[in-house]
N, C-alpha and C positions, 0 to 999 in steps of 0.2 A: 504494500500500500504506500502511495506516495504520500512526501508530505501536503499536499493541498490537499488530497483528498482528506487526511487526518484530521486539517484543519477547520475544514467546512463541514465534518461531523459535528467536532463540538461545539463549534459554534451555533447549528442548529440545535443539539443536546440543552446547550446551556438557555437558548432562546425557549425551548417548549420549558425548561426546568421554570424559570422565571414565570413564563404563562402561566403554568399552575397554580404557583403561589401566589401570585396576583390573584389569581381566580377564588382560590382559596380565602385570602383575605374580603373582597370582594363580596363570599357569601359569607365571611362571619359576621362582618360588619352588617350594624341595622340601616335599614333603609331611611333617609332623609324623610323627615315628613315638614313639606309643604306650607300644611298648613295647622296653626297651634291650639286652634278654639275647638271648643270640646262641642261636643253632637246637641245642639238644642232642641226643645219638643217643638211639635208642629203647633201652630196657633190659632189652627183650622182644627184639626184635628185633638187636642185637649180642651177645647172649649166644651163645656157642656152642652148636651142636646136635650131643649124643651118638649116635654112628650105631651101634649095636650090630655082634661078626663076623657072626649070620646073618642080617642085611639090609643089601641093595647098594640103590643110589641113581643112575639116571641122571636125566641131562639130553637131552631132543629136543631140537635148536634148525631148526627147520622153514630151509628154502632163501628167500635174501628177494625178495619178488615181483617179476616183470619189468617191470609198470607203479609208477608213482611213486604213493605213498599214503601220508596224513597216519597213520594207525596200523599200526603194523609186527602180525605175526602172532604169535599166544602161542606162547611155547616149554611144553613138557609134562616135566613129573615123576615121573618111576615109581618109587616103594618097593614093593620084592618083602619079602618075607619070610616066616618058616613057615606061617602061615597063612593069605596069599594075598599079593593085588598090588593098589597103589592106584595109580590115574593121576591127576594134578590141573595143570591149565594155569596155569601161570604168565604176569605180563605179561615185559613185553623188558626193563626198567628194572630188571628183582628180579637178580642174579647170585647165586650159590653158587660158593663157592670149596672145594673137599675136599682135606682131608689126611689120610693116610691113615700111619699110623704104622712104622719102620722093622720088618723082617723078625726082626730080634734082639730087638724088643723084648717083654716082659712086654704091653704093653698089645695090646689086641688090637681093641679099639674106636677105628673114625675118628671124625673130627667135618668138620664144613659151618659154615659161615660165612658170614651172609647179610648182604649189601650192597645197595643204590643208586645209581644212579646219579647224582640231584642230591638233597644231602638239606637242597638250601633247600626244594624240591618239597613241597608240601602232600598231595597225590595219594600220593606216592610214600612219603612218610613215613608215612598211615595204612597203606598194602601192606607196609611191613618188618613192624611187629610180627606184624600176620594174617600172612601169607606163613610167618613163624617156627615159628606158635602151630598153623598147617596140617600143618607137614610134623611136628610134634612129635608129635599128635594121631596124626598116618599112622605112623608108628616104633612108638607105644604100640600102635595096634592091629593091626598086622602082625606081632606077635610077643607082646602078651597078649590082645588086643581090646578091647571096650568091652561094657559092658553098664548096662540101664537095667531098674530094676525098678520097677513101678506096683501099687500097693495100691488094691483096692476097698475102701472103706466105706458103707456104706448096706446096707439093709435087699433082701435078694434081690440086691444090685451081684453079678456073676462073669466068668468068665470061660473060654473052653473051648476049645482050640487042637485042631481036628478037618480035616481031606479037606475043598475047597471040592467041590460038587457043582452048581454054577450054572454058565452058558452060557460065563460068561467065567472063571471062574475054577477049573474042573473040573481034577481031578487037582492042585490049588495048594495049600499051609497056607496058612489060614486062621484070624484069631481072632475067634470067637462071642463075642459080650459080650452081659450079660442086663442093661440097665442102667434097669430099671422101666418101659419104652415099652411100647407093644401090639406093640411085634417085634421081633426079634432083631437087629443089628448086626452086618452080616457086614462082616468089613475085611481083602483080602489080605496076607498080609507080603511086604514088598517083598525083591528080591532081594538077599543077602548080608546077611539076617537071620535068625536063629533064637529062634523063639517058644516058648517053655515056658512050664505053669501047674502047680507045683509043687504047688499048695492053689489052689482056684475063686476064691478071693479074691487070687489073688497071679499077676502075669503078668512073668516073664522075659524080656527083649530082648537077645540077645548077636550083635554083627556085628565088624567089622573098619573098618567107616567110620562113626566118631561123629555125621557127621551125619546119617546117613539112618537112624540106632539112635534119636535122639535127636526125627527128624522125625516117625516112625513112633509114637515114645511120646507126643507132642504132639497127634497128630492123635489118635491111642485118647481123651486127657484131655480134648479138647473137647467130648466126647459128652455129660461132665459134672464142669463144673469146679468145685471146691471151693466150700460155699459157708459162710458166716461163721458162722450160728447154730447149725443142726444140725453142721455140720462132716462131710457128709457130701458125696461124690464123688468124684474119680479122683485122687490122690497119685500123684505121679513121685519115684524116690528116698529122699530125704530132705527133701522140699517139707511144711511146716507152714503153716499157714491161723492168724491173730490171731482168736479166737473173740468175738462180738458179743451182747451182753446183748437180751432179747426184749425187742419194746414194749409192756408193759400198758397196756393204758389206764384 
């Protein structure tokens, strides 16, 4: 063996030796962290939830499965109330704690108190506030509802809530919209909504579960969404459009 070649061993020898112990050291050492402030509760989510007296609140907690499994099974949520019942599944990590106020007392409203189980948990930390913001939404509409109303603007834009008479949707409400095409729009209302058109240019959405009120007036608005110059198309609410200057040329 020559001496260059002798020499360009060790040189690599002693290059990987070095790697490793870099590498070594590398993982004994702990990870820099970032940032110093410690994990705060959510402020959505720790707030108290007002239970009104005519709505009750259980908890399912399902039996736990007889084989071993990395995800346990959703527990379910029921708010009844006067004007119907909401079920919404919850994960295992969300608890609710209820207290329900003494029999002597003036008050007559309970409250729920929504916890976690780790709230270093990043997962579980975004579910407190939604989980909160869920059941808030289900109390509001179990007892006032929810409604969403859609303004046509445009030129013939309407609307006309009539009897579905098609194959699938016979005997259904349905809302006719006239939204400038060569044909009509027929779109069923989904169940646990109530379609009204006060004036052809005005469509009413009243349900009990905000988000299939809210889904239903999204899907209507896609048909034709707002657009900047003329400022003409389907308004949800109180939804405004920033109007945009023509281009002369």
């Amino acid at each position: 063996m020559s001496t260059t070649t002798m020499r360009t061993r060790l040189a690599r020898l002693s290059l990987d030796q070095s790697s490793s112990i870099c590498r070594q050291c590398l993982s004994s050492t702990p990870r820099r962290q970032f940032s110093t402030t410690p994990n705060l509760s959510s402020k959505v989510g720790s707030s108290p939830l007002i239970i009104p007296e005519s709505v009750s609140l259980s908890i399912y907690t399902p039996p736990p499965p007889r084989h071993a499994t990395r995800t346990l099974p959703f527990r379910t949520v029921t708010i009844q109330g006067p004007l119907g019942q909401i079920t919404t599944p919850i994960p295992h990590f969300v608890n609710i704690a209820l207290t329900t106020p003494p029999k002597d007392s003036e008050i007559k409203s309970s409250k729920a108190i929504i916890t976690i189980s780790d709230t270093t948990d990043k997962p579980q930390r975004q579910m407190w506030g939604t989980a909160r913001a869920l059941f808030a939404n289900h109390i509001l509409g179990v007892t006032e509802g929810h409604a969403a109303l859609i303004r046509f603007v445009g030129v013939g834009y309407r609307a006309i809530v009539e009897e579905g008479r098609g194959r699938f949707n016979k005997g259904m409400p349905v809302v006719n919209l006239k939204l400038g095409y060569s044909h009509p729009i027929i779109l069923t209302v989904p169940d646990g909504v109530t379609a009204s058109a006060p004036v052809p240019t005005r469509l009413l959405l009243e349900g009990i579960n905000k988000e299939v009120v809210n889904s239903f007036a999204a899907e209507i608005r896609r048909w034709r969404v707002p657009e900047p110059y003329k400022g003409k198309g389907i308004f949800v609410n109180d939804e405004t459009i920033k109007m945009k200057a023509k281009k002369i040329k």
